[in-house]
N, C-alpha and C positions, 0 to 999 in steps of 0.2 A: 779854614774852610770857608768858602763861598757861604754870603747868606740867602742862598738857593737851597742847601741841605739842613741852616740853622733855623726853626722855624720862631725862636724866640727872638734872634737878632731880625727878622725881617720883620716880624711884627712890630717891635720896637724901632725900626726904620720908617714903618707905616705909620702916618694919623689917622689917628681915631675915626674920624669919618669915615676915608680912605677903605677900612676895614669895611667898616657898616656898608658903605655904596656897596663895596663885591660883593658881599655876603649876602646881600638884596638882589642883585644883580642874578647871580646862582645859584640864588634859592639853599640858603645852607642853614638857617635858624633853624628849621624843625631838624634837620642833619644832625646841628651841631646842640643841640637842646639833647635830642635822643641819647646820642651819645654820654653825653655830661650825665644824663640819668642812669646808663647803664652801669656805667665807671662808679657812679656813688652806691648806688646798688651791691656790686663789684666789691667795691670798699668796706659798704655797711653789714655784710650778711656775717652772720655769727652761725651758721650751721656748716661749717667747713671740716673738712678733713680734721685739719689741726685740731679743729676746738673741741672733735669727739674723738678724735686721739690721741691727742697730745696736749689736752690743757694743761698740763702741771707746766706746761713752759710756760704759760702765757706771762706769769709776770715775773721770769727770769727768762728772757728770751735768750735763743743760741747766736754768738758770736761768729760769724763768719771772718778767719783772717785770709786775709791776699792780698798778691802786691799789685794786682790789678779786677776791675771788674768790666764787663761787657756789656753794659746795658744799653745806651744807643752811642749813635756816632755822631753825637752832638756833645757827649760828653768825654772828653778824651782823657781817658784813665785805664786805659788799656790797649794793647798793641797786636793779640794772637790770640793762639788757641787757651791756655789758661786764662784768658781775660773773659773769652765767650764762655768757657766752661763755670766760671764763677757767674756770672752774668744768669746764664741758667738755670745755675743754683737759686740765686737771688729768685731770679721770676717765679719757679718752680714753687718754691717756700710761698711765697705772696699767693699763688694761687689755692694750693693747699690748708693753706693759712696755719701755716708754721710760723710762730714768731722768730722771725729771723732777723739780723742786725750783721749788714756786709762792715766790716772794719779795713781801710786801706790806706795808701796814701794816696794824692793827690802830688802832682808837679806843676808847675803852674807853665811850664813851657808846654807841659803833655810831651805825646812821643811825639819821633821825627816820621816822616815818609823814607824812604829809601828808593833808590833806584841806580841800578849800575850805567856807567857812561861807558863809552867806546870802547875806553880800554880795557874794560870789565873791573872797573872800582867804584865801592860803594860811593854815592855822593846823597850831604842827609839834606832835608829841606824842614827845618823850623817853623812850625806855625806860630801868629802871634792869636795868644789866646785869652779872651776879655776875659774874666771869671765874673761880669756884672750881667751876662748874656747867657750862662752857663745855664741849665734845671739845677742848680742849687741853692741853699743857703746857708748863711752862718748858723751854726748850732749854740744856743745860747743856755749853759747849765742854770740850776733851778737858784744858784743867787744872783744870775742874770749876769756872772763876770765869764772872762773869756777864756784863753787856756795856757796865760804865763807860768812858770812855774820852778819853783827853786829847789836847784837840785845838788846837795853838796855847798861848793863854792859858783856853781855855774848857776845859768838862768836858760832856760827854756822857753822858747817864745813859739804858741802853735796858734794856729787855728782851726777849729772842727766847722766842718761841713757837709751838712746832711743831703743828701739825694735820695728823695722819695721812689720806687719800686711798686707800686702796688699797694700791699700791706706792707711790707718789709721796708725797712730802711737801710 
């Protein structure tokens, strides 16, 4: 993807200054102040759906599985309609503030685009995709180690990575 639609890779293209000038220039501090307070707001309130309906999840929250989620198009971990549909979910929960925890995989190529040529044959186009640019991060368990793991005779080499949602992860 162009970073016209990545808004982390273009900041990160931008210096620091760079930023400050336009933001002065456009008058966006009190903009972007407001909003940062709404969102923590957003973030902070404990009088939610959830928490006078459903607190007994709070501290065994609901696993969400799929093999894709929807939540922006900066994060490419999904390809259709079951990606938006979980995607949904996801948001849905964080609003209501259902403790919810989406569980997926991740590819690191992501999906392909598609598009038929002349002869009416799929043809795919491969994005190259930074994961240093991504809205995520590594997920580090509580003895700070990572997620190799022995399994049998075999070894298992993963890595978790968390994308924040709202409330939900």
């Amino acid at each position: 993807m162009a970073a016209e639609s990545e808004s982390i890779a273009l900041l990160n293209e931008m210096p620091v200054g760079e930023v400050e000038r336009r933001a002065t220039e456009l008058g966006l501090h009190s903009r972007i102040n407001y909003v940062y307070r709404r969102q923590q707001e957003y973030l902070r309130a404990d009088r939610t759906w959830g928490s006078m309906n459903a607190g007994i999840l709070r501290p065994h929250p609901v696993a969400y599985f799929s093999a894709e989620f929807g939540l922006h198009e900066s994060l490419p971990i999904y390809s259709g309609g079951l990606g938006v549909l979980a995607g949904d979910h996801i948001k849905s929960a964080s609003d209501l503030g259902i403790p919810l925890v989406g569980v997926g995989l991740f590819y690191g190529e992501g999906y392909f685009l598609q598009r038929l040529d002349q002869d009416g044959w799929q043809q795919e186009e491969y994005l190259q995709t930074d994961v240093t640019q991504l809205p995520m991060e590594l997920a580090i368990g509580r003895t700070g180690a990572g997620g190799d793991r022995n399994r049998d005779t075999r070894r298992l080499h993963s890595r978790q990575g968390l994308a924040r949602q709202g409330r939900a992860l």
